[in-house]
N, C-alpha and C positions, 0 to 999 in steps of 0.2 A: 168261492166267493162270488157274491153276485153284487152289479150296482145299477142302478137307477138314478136319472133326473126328472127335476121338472121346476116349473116356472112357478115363481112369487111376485105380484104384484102389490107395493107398498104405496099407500094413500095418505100424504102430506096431512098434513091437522090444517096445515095452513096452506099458502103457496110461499113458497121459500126462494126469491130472487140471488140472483150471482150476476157476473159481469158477464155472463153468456146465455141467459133468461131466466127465466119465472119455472122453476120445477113445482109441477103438481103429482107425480107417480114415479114412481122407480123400480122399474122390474128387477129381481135380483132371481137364482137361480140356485138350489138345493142339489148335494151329490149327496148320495144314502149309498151305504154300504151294507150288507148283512153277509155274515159270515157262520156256520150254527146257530149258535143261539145268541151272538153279538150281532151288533150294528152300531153302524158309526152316521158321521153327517157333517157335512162342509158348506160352507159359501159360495156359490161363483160369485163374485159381486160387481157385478158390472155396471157401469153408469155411462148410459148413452149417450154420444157426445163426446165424452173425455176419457175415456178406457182406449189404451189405445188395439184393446181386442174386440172393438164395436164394430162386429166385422160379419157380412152374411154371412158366413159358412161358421158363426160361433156355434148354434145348437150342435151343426154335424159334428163338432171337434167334440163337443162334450158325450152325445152316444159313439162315437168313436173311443175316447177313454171308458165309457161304459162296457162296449164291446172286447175290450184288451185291459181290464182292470186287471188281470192273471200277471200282466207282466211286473207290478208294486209301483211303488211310491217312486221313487227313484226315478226307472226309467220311463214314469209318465209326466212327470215334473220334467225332466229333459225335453222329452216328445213336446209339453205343451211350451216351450219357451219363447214365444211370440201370444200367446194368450196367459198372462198374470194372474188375470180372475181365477180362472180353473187349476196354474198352479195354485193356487190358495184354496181351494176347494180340495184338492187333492188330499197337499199336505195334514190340509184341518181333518177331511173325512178320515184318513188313514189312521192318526194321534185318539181320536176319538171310539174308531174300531179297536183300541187294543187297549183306552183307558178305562179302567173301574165302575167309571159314573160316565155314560158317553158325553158329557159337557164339560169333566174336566180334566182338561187335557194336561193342561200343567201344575198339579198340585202345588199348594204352597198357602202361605198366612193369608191372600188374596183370596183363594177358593175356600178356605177356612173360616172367612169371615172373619178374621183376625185384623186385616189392616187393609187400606183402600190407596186408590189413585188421584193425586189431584189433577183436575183436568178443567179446561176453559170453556166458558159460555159463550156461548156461539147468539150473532146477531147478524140476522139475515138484511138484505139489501130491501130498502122499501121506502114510500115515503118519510117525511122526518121524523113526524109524528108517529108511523110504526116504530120505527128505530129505536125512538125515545121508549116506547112501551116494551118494546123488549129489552131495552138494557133496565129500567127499570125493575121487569120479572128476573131479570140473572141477579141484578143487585140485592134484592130481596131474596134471594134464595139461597146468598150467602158467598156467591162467586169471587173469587180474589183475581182471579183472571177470564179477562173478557177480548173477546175476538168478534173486528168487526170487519165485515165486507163493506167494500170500499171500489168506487171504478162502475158504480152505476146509475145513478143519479147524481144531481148537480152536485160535482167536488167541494163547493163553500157551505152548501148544506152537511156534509159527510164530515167535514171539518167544525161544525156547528154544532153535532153531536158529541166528537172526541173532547171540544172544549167545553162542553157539559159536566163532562165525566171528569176532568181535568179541575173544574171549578170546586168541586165537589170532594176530590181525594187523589192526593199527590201518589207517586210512582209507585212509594212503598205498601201503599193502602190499596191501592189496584194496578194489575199490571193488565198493560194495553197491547194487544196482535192487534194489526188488521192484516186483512187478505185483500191483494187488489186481482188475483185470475188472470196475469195478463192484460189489465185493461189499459195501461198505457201506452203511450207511444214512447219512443227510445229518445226524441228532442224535447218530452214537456217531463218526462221521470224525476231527471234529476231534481226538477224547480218542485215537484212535488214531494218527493221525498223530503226537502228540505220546508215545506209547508207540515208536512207530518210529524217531522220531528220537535217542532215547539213542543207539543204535546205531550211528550219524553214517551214515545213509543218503546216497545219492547225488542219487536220487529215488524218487518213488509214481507209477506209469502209472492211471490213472483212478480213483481214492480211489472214488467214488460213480458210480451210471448216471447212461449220458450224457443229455443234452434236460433237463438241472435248470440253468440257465445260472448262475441266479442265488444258488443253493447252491455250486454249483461257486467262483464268483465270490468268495465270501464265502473260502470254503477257500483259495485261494488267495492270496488279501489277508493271510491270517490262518493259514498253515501255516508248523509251525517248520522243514518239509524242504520241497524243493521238487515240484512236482507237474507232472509228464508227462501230454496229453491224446493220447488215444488213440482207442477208439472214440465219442471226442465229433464226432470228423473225418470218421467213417462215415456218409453220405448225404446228406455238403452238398455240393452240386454248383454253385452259383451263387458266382461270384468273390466280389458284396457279400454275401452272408450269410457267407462263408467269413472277410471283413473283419469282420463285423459279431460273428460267434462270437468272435473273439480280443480285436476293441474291450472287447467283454462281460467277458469271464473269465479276461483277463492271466496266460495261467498260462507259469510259467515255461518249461519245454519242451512241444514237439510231437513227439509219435511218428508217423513217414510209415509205412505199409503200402502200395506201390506196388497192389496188387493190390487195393485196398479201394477206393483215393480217385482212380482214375482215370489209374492207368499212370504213366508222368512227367511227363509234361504237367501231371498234374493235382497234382502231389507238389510240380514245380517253384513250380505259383503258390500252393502254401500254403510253402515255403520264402521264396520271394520276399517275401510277406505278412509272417512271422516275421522275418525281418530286418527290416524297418522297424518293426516293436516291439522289439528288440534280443529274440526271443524265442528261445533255443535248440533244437534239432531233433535227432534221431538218425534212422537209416532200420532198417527191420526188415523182416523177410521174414514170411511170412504159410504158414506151412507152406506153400511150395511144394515140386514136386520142382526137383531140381537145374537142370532145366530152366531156371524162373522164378528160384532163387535165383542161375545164373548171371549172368543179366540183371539181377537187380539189385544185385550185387556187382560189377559194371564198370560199372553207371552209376554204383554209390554212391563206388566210386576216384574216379571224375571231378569230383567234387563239392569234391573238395580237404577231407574232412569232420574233425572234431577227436573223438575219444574212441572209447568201442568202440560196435560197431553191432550191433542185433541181428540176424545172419547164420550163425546159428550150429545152424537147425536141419535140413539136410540128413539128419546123420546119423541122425536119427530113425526111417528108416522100415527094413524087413529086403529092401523089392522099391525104391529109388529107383532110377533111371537110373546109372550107373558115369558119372564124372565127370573131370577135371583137376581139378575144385576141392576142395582137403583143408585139413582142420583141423591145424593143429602150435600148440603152445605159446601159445593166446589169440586168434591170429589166421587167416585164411582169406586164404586163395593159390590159385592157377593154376598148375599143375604141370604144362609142357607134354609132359613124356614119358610120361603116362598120356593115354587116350582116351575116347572116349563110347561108350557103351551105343548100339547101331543102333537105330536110332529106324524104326520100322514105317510 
């Protein structure tokens, strides 16, 4: 067996704001495998900034696993467990070397073109007036569920939006995420959370930064919407600290980032974990390219999962890979009469 990397540079359509800047490009990172007359292909998906394997010596770690692919999936998924990306690179290349069609890894009515995911329209951080244009493009496109960043421009403007959307179509007609990144502080969260809730939000992905357990904790005990953790999940690697985070800060759902916290493997035992707190869960993709959001929109079908997922940001870039998988009306499908972009 022999493998290779190398680097992909993704080009925003737009510039796409968060509560931590303005992303215009997003390196992400391809493992290939070839094996006779197979070959496979994986993600690293690293997002610089917030990976918490955004690390100088990442390239070395990945021609390292190039140079020791001999030893398999297994113990290079161990080897890399301080880097998430690459175990998800791994995991994926490997599933794809030994599946039928190297993109589908997890057969099923998904990859059939049989039945699809619903998943939420994402609305990036901008002026009002952007705001309003993009939630207007989700609404029109059919979205039942819209997800908006939140925590970086004036909060009575961001709240001037939700009461747009609010004016217009009660809970059951649109359901409302927002994402705030961390952008609060731990003495104004609560007063805003309970500003957000008029609104009848669905949930808040990380009110405050993450490693505050015990603020966390309190918010949670004591918020009138419920609160999604998010990059609170980024860089616990040990199962009991992974138990010991949720004993802590009961927060009502978890957001999985496959590409953050250790591929599926590492997705599945904090799912695991969350059910025996009866804790709720969605899965999200992590700005990959289509590549990685393949893979994990046919693991996320298999999951049997309830409500929309965040899977929705493919179209984002103006250079992604050409794909089977398209957006129609809210949800993400497998369109077997279109094909892949030749992968180099």
């Amino acid at each position: 067996m022999k493998a290779s990397y190398y680097k992909y540079t993704l080009n925003f359509k737009e510039p796409s704001g968060t509560s931590r800047g303005v992303l215009r490009q997003k390196e992400t990172w391809f493992l290939k495998l070839n094996k006779n007359e197979q070959w496979g292909i994986g993600e690293c998906g690293l997002l610089k900034g917030l990976s918490c394997d955004d690390l100088p010596d990442y390239e070395d770690k990945l021609k390292w696993v190039c140079e020791h692919i001999h030893l398999g999936k297994a113990a290079l998924h161990e080897e890399m467990r301080a880097f998430p990306s690459i175990q998800m690179g791994i995991e994926t290349a490997f599933l794809s070397l030994i599946s039928e069609d190297p993109f589908k890894l997890f057969p099923s009515k998904f990859t059939e073109s049989e039945d699809t995911l619903p998943i939420n329209g994402l609305i990036w951080m901008g002026d009002q007036s952007f705001m309003m244009d993009q939630l207007e493009q989700k609404l029109a496109s059919g979205f039942k569920c819209i997800k908006m960043k939140v925590g970086a421009i004036d909060f009575k403007k961001e709240l001037a939006v939700l009461k747009s959307i609010r004016q217009r179509f009660s809970k059951n007609e649109i359901t409302l995420r927002v994402d705030a990144n961390g952008a609060f502080t731990p003495k104004e969260a609560l007063s805003r959370l309970k500003d957000l809730a008029v609104f009848e939000i669905h949930s808040i992905e990380q009110p405050i930064k993450p490693g505050q357990w015990e603020d966390m904790a309190f918010l949670c005990k004591n918020t009138p919407l419920p609160i999604a953790l998010d990059e609170e999940l980024i860089g616990v690697f040990d199962s009991d600290k992974k138990k010991c985070l949720l004993d802590s800060i009961n927060p009502q759902f978890i957001v999985l980032k496959p590409s953050f916290i250790g591929g599926f493997k590492g997705s599945q035992e904090w799912i695991n974990l969350a059910k025996k707190q009866n804790i709720g869960w969605w899965i999200t993709s992590a700005l990959e390219s289509n590549v990685g959001l393949n893979a994990i929109s046919q693991w996320t079908y298999t999951l049997n999962t309830n409500g929309p997922q965040g899977l929705g940001t493919g179209s984002l870039f103006t250079n992604n890979l050409d794909s089977p998988l398209e957006v129609k009306n809210g949800f993400i499908g497998y369109n077997n009469t279109k094909i892949w972009s030749r992968i180099k």
